[in-house]
Every structure is written in structure tokens, then in C-alpha cells.
BALUMDO-776557 format. One record per residue (C-alpha): residue in one letter; x, y, z. Coordinates in steps of 0.5 Angstrom, whole numbers, padded with zeros to 4 digits, always signed. Example, Ala and Ser with C-alpha at 12.3 -4.5 7.8 and 13.67 -1.06 7.14 Angstrom:
2
a+0025-0009+0016 s+0027-0002+0014 
//
This chain:
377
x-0023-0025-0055 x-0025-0024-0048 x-0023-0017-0046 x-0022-0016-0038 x-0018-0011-0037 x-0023-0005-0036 x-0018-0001-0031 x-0013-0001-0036 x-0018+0002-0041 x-0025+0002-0044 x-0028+0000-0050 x-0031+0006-0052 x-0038+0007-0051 x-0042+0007-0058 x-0045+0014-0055 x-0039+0018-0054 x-0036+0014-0062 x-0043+0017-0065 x-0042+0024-0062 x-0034+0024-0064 x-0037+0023-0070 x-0041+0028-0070 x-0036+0034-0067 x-0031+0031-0073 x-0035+0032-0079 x-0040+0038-0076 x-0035+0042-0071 x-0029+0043-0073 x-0029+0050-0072 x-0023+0053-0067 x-0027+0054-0060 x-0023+0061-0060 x-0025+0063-0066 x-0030+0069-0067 x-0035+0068-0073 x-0041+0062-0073 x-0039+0056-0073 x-0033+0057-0068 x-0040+0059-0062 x-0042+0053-0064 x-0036+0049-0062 x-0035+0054-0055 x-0043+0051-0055 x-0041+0044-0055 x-0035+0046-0050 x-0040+0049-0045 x-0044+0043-0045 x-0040+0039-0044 x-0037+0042-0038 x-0045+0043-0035 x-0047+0036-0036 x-0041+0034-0033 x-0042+0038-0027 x-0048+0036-0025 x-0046+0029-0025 x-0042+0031-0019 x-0046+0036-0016 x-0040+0042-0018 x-0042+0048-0023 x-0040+0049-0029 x-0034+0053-0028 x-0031+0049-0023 x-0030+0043-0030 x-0023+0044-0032 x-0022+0041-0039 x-0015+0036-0039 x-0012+0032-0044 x-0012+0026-0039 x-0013+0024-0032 x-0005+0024-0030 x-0006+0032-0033 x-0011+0033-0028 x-0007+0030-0022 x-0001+0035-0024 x-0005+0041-0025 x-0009+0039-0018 x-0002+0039-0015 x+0003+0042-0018 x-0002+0048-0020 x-0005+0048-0012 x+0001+0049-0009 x+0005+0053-0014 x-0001+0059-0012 x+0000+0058-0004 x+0007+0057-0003 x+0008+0061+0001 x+0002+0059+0007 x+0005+0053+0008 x+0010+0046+0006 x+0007+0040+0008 x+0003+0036+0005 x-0001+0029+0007 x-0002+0023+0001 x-0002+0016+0001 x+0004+0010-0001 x-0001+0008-0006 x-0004+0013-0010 x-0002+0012-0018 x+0004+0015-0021 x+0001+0021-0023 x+0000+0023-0016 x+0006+0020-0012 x+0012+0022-0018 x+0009+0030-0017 x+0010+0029-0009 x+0017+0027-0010 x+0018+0033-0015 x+0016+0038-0009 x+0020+0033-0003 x+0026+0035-0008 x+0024+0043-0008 x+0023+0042-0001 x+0016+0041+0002 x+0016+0036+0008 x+0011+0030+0006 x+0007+0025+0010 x+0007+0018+0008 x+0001+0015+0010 x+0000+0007+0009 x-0006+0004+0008 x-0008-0003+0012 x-0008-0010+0010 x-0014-0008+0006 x-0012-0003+0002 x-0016+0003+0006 x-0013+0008+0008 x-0015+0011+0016 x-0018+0017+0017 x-0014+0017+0024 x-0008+0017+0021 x-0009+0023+0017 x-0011+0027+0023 x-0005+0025+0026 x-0001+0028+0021 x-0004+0035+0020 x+0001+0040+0023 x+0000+0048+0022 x+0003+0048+0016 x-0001+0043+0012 x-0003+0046+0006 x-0005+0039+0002 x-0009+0032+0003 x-0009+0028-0003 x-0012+0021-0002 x-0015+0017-0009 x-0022+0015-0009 x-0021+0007-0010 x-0015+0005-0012 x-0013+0003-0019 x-0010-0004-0017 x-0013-0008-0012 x-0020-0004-0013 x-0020-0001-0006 x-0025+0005-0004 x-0022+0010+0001 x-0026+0013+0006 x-0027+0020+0003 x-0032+0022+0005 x-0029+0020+0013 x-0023+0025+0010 x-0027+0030+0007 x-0031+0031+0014 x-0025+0032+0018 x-0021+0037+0012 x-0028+0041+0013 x-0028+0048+0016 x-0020+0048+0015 x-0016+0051+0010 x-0013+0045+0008 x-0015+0043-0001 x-0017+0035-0001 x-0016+0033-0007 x-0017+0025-0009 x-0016+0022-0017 x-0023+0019-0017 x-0020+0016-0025 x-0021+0009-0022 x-0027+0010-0019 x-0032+0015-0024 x-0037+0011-0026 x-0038+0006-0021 x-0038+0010-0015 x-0043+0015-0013 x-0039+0023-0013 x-0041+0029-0010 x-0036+0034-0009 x-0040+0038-0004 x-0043+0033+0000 x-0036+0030+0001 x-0032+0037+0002 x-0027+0034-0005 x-0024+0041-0007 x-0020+0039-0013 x-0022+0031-0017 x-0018+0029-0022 x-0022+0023-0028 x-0020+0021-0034 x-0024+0020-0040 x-0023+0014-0043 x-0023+0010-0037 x-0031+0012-0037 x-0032+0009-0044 x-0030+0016-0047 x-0023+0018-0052 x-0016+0017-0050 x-0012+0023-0049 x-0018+0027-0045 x-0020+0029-0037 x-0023+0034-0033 x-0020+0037-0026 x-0025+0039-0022 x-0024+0045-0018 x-0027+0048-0013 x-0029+0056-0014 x-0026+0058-0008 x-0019+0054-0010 x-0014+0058-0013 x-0009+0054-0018 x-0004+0057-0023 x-0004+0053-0030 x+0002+0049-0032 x+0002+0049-0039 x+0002+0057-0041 x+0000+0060-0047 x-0007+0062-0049 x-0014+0064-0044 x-0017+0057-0045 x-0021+0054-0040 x-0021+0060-0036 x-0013+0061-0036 x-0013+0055-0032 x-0010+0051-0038 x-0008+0054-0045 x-0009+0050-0051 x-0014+0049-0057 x-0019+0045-0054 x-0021+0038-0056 x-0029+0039-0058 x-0030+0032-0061 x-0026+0029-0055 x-0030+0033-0050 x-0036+0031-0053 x-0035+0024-0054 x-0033+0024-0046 x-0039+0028-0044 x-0043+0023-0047 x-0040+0017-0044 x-0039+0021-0037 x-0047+0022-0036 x-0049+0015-0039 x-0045+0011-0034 x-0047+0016-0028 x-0054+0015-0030 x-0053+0008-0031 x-0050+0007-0024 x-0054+0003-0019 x-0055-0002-0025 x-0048-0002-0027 x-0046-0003-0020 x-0050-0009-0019 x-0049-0013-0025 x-0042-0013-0023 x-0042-0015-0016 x-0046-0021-0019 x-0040-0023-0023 x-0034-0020-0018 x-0037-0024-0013 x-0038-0031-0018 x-0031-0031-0021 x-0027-0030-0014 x-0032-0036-0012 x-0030-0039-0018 x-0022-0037-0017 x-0023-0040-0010 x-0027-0046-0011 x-0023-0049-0018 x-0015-0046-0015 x-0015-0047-0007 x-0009-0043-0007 x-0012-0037-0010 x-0010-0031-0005 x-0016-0024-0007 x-0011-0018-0005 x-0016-0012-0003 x-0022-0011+0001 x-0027-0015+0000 x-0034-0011+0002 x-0030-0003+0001 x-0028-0006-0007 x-0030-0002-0013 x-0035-0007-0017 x-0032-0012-0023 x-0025-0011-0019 x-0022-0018-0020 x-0014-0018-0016 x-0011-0025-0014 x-0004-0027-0013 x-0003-0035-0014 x+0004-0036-0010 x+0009-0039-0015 x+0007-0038-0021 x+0010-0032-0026 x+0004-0028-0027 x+0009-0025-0033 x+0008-0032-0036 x+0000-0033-0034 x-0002-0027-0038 x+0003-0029-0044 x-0001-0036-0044 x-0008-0032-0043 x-0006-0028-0049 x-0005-0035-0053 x-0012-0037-0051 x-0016-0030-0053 x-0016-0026-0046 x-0014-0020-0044 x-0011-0019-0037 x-0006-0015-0033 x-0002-0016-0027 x-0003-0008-0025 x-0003-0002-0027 x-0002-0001-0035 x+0004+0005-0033 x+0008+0000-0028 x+0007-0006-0033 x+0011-0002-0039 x+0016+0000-0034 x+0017-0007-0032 x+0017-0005-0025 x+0013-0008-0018 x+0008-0006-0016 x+0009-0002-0010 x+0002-0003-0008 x+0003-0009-0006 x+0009-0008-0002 x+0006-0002+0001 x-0001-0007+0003 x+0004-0013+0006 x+0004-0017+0000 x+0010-0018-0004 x+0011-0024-0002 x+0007-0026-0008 x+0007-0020-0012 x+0010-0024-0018 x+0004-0029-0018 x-0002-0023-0019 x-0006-0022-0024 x-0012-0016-0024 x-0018-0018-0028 x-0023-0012-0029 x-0031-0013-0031 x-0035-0010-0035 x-0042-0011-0036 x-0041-0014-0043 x-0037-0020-0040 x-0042-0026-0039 x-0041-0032-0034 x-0039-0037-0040 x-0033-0031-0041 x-0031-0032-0033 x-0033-0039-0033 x-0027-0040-0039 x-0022-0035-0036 x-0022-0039-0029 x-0021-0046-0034 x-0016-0043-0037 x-0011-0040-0031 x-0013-0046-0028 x-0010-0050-0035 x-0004-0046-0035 x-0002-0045-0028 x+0004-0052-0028 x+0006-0048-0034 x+0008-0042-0030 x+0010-0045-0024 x+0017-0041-0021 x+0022-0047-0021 
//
């Protein structure tokens, strides 16, 4: 099986499997519990929440440990906004930010909130400008992805963070796609809340963290216990905590060489595309790109099709996001780049550094062999 689907989901890195393991068999105590094999489980909690921090430059206390990135996106926003209802009721975000954003968005447009759409470029980037103009005296929130999850582009966050600096305005950014492959630090890019997803950095399914900054203030919005600082009630998930801490660090201290692995391969196998299927049309920005993401449209051909052929010929692939396949719908960041005209021929193909030339050399024959098969008539 040759598995390019990494945006979708990681394997889980042999690491975070081991400390899982560990926490399962030797950890299993209650967090909250008062005799000593529960302190020890509150130790591994507390790790975790350092080691994390540092990873991004924040403290520890500013790690909020989530179930899931979508989890963080919702207490970022509806946990924000719920604390400073009264400064303000405009928020700013971007047409293509993941579901998790935009679904919160449109739940506060309904209560009421004015919001400002910002479209991004053919590209897939976002403009800083556009946002400025955007700003009014009641702004309270920005909300701009690190990169997007689809077509891999990387927004200019730093750019943003500089403009929202020395305003009351809270940046937000879901760095879910990006942790691991870009270089994060909260401070140095004025980020006040950062959502990521454990399982999308090789770590268990079912965890996240929220990063909020200490000045920010949120409500939670799942009530019961003091847990994670009263931010998030509910037993914490030590295993899952731990194995995601194990993943998290590995992949930022592997980064420069995970980075580079990866252009060389995204930028063999868009050749390749291009050379073997002249039609071949790459969505996203070629130079703001995360690296390993692989996003094309073939005009004509059902990309439903391709993926149920490339699944016959031991390949996994996707047309976008993992969320929008199960429902069956568009993608709406095509749309919003530009590019519906062919949406129904995309395929997202996403490298890992496991993934060698012969499997890009295979993947490229075999969408090239199946391509008459798939054509829309």
C-alpha cells in the first residue's frame, strides 16, 4: 500500500505508540485524584503541556489540552467571544478557513455578529491589506489559518500578526495543517490563540491543544470539573496527551530535515505530473506551499472515479479535505480561489518522508493508466 494522504491523517509515529503504551499500562490513575499514582499522571500531564509550549515559544500554562483541533477551534472562538461579547461584534476571517472555523462563524452571524469575508487570491493567500481594511471600532476577532488544509497554502501570519500588534483585536490561526512543517512561535508572530490537532503530527486520534495567551481571556465551552485550568472540563486523556507529546516535539525538532525531504519529493512528483499529464493544472501557491502538499485538477475527469481506481491499485489519496469527502459536497476552497471549473477532476495527494521516488513514480503511472477510465462524458 502506498499511503498519500497525510493531511488527512498521520500514521502514528513509533514514539507516541511507545509512550501510549507506557501511560496505558503504568498511568492510568485519575489526574484528579489525591493519592500517588494519580500525582503522577498530573506529572505527565504537566510535561506535556512544558514540552509543548516550548515547541511554539508560549508557557506552559497558556497549553489547553483539547480532544481534537476542531475542539480548539471552537473553544478559540466561541470561548473568545463569549468572554468579550460586550466590547465588540465584528469579527474578520477568511472564505477558506476548515469547517471547524467557518461552521462557529456562521453560528455567531446568526446571534447576531457582523462578519467580514476576506477572499484569498488565486494562489490561495490571503492579503494582509485586505484585512486592514476590514478593521472597524468594533473588531474584537481575526481568524486567518496558518496554511490551508487543501491546497496547502501558507498564509502570511506573520504580516497579520504585526498589523493586530498593540490593538485589542485576539489573532487566532488553526495551525492544525501546518504544525510540524512550519517554523511556530506564538510571540515572535503576535498569535494569541493556535489551534492544532494531535493526530495530524503523527500523535493519537481524539487529542488537540489550544494555545491561549495569558492575557486572553475565554469561557469554556464544555462545563463541569476544573480541569485544565477550568478552561475544559473533563478527565484528561494522559496516554493521549502523552503520545501526542512525543510526536509534537519529535516533528518540530525534526523539522529543517522534514522540510527538506519533502520539497524534494512535492517538487519531483508535480514535475513528473506535469511532464507524464500535460493537462495537469497544480492549485495553490507554488513558492507559500506547505511541503509534501501535492494538489492538482485533471479537467474532465471525476476525481470520485480516479480515487476508487487508485484505491484498486493500493493507493490512498484524497480529493480535499477528509470532513467535505464524507459529506460529499464541493470544495468550497476551490470556489473561493477561482477554480470550480475543474474541481470535479482534484485529487490532494500529501507526502510523508516515508513516501519513496519509486511510490511517486507508481502513483503518477497509475493516474496516468486510469485517466481515459475516468473521463466525464
Amino acid at each position: 500500500m502506498i499511503y498519500m494522504d497525510n493531511a488527512a491523517t498521520m500514521p502514528m509515529k513509533e514514539v507516541a505508540i511507545q509512550e501510549m503504551q507506557r501511560c496505558i499500562k503504568e498511568v492510568y490513575a485519575n489526574p484528579s485524584a489525591a493519592y500517588r499514582l494519580a500525582s503522577k499522571a498530573r506529572s505527565e500531564v504537566h510535561n506535556a503541556r512544558t514540552e509543548i509550549a516550548k515547541c511554539i515559544g508560549a508557557d506552559t500554562e497558556e497549553i489547553i489540552f483539547t480532544s481534537s483541533g476542531s475542539e480548539a477551534n471552537s473553544l478559540a472562538i466561541q470561548g473568545y467571544v463569549n468572554a468579550v461579547s460586550s466590547k465588540g461584534n465584528h469579527i474578520i476571517v477568511s472564505t477558506i478557513e476548515h469547517s471547524s472555523v467557518l461552521e462557529n462563524i456562521k453560528r455567531l452571524q446568526r446571534q447576531g455578529y457582523i462578519i467580514s469575508y476576506i477572499k484569498p487570491d488565486r494562489d490561495g493567500i490571503v492579503s494582509a491589506e485586505a484585512i486592514r481594511s476590514a478593521i472597524c471600532p468594533d473588531t474584537i476577532l481575526v481568524s486567518v489559518m496558518y496554511a490551508n488544509n487543501e491546497i496547502g497554502s501558507i498564509q502570511p501570519i506573520q504580516e497579520i500578526g504585526r498589523l493586530l500588534k498593540n490593538t485589542d483585536i485576539v489573532f487566532h490561526t488553526d495551525a492544525v495543517a501546518a504544525a510540524g512543517y512550519v517554523d511556530i512561535n506564538v510571540n515572535r508572530d503576535n498569535i494569541d490563540l493556535l489551534s492544532v490537532s494531535g493526530h495530524k503530527v503523527g500523535g493519537a486520534k481524539g487529542t488537540g491543544f489550544l494555545y491561549k495567551r495569558k492575557t486572553v481571556q475565554i469561557e469554556p465551552i464544555i462545563l463541569g470539573g476544573d480541569q485544565e485550568n477550568g478552561y475544559r472540563a473533563g478527565t484528561e486523556n494522559v496516554a493521549g496527551i502523552a503520545a501526542m507529546r512525543a510526536a509534537f516535539v519529535q516533528a518540530c525538532q525534526t523539522m529543517e530535515n522534514t522540510i527538506l525531504l519533502l520539497r524534494q519529493k512535492q517538487q519531483y512528483m508535480m514535475e513528473l505530473l506535469q511532464r507524464e499529464i500535460p493537462s495537469v493544472i497544480i492549485n495553490g501557491s507554488l513558492k507559500k506551499r506547505l511541503p509534501g502538499n501535492v494538489h492538482i485538477s485533471i479537467p474532465g475527469i471525476s476525481a470520485d472515479r480516479m480515487l476508487m481506481y487508485l484505491d484498486m491499485e493500493g493507493i490512498c489519496a484524497s480529493s480535499g479535505s477528509a470532513c467535505m469527502n464524507k459529506k460529499h459536497m464541493p470544495s468550497y476552497v476551490m470556489k473561493e480561489i477561482g477554480a470550480e471549473a475543474y474541481e470535479a477532476g482534484t485529487l490532494r495527494l500529501t507526502l510523508s518522508v516515508e513516501n519513496t521516488k519509486e511510490d511517486i513514480e507508481y502513483v503518477v503511472d497509475k493516474i496516468k493508466k486510469n485517466l481515459k477510465a475516468c473521463i466525464i462524458r
